[in-house]
C-alpha positions in Angstrom: -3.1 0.5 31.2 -4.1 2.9 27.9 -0.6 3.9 28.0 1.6 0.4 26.8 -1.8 -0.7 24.6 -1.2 3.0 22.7 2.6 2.2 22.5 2.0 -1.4 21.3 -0.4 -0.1 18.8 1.7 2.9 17.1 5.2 0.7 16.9 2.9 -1.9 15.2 1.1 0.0 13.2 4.7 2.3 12.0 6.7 -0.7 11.9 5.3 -1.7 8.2 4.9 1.7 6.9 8.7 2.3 7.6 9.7 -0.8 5.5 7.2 0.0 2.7 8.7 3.8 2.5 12.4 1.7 2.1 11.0 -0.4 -0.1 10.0 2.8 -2.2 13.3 4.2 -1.9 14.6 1.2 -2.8 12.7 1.0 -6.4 12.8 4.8 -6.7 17.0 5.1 -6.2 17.1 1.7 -10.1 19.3 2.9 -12.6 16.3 2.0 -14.9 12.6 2.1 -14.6 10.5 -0.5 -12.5 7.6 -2.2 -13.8 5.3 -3.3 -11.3 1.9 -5.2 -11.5 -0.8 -3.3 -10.1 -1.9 -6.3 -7.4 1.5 -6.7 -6.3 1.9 -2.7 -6.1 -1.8 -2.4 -4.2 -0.2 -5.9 -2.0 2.6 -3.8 -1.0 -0.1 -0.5 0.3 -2.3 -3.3 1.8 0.7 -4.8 4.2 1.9 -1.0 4.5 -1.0 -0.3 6.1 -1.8 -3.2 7.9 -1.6 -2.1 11.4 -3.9 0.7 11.3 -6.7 -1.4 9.4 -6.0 -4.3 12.1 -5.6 -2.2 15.2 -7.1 1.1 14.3 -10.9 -0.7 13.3 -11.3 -3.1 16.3 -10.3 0.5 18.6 -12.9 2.1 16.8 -15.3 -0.6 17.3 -14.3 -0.9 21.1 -14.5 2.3 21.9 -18.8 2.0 21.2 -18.6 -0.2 24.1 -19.1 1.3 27.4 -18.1 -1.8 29.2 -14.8 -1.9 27.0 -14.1 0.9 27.0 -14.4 2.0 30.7 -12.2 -1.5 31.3 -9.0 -0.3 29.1 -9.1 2.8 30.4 -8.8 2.1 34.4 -8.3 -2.0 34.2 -5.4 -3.9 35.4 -4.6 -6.8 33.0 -6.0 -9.2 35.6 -9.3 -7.1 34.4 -8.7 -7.4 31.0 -8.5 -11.4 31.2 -11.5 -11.6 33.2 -13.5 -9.2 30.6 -12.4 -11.4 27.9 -14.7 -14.3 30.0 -18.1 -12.0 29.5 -20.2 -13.1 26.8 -20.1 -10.3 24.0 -21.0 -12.4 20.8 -22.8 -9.2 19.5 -19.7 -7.1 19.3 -17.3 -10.3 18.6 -19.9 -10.7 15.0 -19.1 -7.2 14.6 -15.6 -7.2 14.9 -16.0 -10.7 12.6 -18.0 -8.4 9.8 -15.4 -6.0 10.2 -12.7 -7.9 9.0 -14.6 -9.9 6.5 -15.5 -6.7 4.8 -11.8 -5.9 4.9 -10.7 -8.9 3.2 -13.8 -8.8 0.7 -12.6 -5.1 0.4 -8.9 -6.1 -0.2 -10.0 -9.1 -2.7 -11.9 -6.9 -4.9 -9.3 -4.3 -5.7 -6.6 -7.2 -6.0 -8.6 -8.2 -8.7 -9.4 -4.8 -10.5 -5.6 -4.2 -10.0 -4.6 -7.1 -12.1 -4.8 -5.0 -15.4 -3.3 -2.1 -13.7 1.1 -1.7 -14.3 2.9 0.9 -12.1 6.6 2.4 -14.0 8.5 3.6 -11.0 11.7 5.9 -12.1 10.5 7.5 -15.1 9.4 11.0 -16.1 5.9 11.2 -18.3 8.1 12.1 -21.5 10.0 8.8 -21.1 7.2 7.1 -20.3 5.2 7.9 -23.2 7.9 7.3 -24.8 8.4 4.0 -24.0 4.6 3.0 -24.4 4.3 4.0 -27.7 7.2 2.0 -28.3 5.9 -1.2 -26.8 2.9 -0.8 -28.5 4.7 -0.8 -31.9 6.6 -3.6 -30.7 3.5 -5.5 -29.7 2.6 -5.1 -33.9 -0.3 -2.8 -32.8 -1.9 0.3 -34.5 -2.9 2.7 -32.1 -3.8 6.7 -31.5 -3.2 8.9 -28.5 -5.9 11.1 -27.2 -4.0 13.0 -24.8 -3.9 10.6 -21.7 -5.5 7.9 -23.3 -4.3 5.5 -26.2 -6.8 3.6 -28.2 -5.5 0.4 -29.6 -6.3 -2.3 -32.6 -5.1 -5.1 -32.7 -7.5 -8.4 -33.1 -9.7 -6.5 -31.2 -9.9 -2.8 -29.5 -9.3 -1.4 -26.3 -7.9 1.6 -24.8 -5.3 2.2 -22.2 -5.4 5.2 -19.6 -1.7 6.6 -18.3 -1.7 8.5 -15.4 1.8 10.1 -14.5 2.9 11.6 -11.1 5.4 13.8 -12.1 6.4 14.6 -8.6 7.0 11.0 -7.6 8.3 10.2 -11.1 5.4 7.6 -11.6 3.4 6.5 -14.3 0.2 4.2 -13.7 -1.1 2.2 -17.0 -4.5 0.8 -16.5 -6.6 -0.9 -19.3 -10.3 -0.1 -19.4 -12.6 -3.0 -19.7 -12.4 -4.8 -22.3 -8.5 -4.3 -22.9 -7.8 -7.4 -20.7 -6.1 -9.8 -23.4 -3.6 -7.0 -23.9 -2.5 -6.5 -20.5 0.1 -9.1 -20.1 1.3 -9.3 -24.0 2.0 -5.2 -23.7 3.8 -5.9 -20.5 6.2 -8.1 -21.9 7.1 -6.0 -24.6 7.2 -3.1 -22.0 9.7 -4.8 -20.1 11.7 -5.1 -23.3 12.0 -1.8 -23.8 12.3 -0.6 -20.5 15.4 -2.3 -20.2 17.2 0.1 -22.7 16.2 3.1 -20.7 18.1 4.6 -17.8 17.1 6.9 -15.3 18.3 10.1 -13.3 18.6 10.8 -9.3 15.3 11.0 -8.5 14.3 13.7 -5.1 11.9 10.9 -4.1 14.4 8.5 -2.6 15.6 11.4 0.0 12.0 11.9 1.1 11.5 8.1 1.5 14.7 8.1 3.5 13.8 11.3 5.6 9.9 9.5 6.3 11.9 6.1 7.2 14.0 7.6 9.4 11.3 10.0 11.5 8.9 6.7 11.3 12.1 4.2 12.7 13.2 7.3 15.7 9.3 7.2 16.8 9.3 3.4 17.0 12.4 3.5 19.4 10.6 6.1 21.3 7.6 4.0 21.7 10.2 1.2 23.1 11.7 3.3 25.4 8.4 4.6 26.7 6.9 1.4 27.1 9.9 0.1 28.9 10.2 2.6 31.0 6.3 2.6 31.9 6.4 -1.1 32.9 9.8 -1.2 35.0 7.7 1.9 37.0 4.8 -0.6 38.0 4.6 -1.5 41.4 5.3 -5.2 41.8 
């Protein structure tokens, strides 16, 4: 019985990861830089990684249960059903905390995300680049301290960039504070990110490479769970 509940688990929880890598890819192989909100960029982790907070935490959590435990591992699914019967409120307002504090978990970096950007498809020169140019655009005075910018306009705030050069990535987050520029500074980034254009980028064959080793295991899983079930006795 552990057998097809481990195949069921690993196709389920590779099946989102392979489409989040080809959604990468996909953003990473533009012919011009990406701009992504930071919620919608942290979204896309959260549903990448669904499986293993969904199926990985509740194995976790049922493996500190003798009873459960001991069930899975020699049980028929006749067992299963009739386990499912046995009062365990205690461990079913565990499992219920569990998720709550996933969803609380997920809610509260949502929100710190929303004054977070993500540039996809652009080196740190361009980016810089093209930052300091949406900030003139914007009509704002401003000063780079290495990383960080410090901007006036009717009131201060100061943005931190933190590039990936590997991944070709640059992340734009405003410290507290810098909320009212977020979404005027994005427009005008958008604007100017439109007149840049960008290079093959090494990334997209990785993504590819990931997609395809993550997709091969999935059909493995299938085969192996097909396979295990046509070999029960009936």
């Amino acid at each position: 019985m552990l057998i097809p509940l481990l195949l069921i688990g690993t196709f389920v929880c590779l099946f989102p990861l392979m489409l989040y890598c080809l959604f990468l890819a996909g953003l990473n192989n533009r012919p011009r830089p990406t701009l992504v909100p930071g919620s919608w960029d942290f979204a896309m982790v959260l549903l990448a990684t669904a499986g293993f907070w969904m199926i990985g935490g509740p194995v976790v959590l049922a493996g500190f249960q003798e009873q459960t435990k001991h069930i899975f591992l020699r049980g028929s699914f006749a067992t299963i059903r009739d386990h499912l019967h046995v009062r365990i409120w205690p461990w079913g307002l565990l499992w219920l905390a569990y998720f709550l504090l996933v969803v609380a978990a997920s809610a509260w970096i949502l929100r710190r995300r929303r004054t977070v950007t993500v540039l996809y498809q652009i080196d740190g020169e361009s980016g810089h680049a093209a930052i300091e140019a949406a900030l003139a655009r914007s009509g704002w005075s401003w000063a780079r301290q290495n990383n960080l910018y410090v901007v006036e306009g009717n009131s201060r705030a100061v943005l931190d960039v933190a590039v990936a050069p590997t991944l070709r990535t640059v992340a734009l987050r405003w410290l507290p504070g810098g909320e009212a520029f977020h979404e005027p500074f994005a427009a005008a980034l958008t604007e100017v990110l439109a007149g840049y254009a960008s290079g093959e980028n090494p990334v997209v064959g990785w993504l590819w490479t990931v997609a395809i080793v993550l997709f091969a295991l999935m059909v493995f899983c299938v085969v192996l769970f097909v396979v295990f079930m046509m070999s029960l006795p009936r």
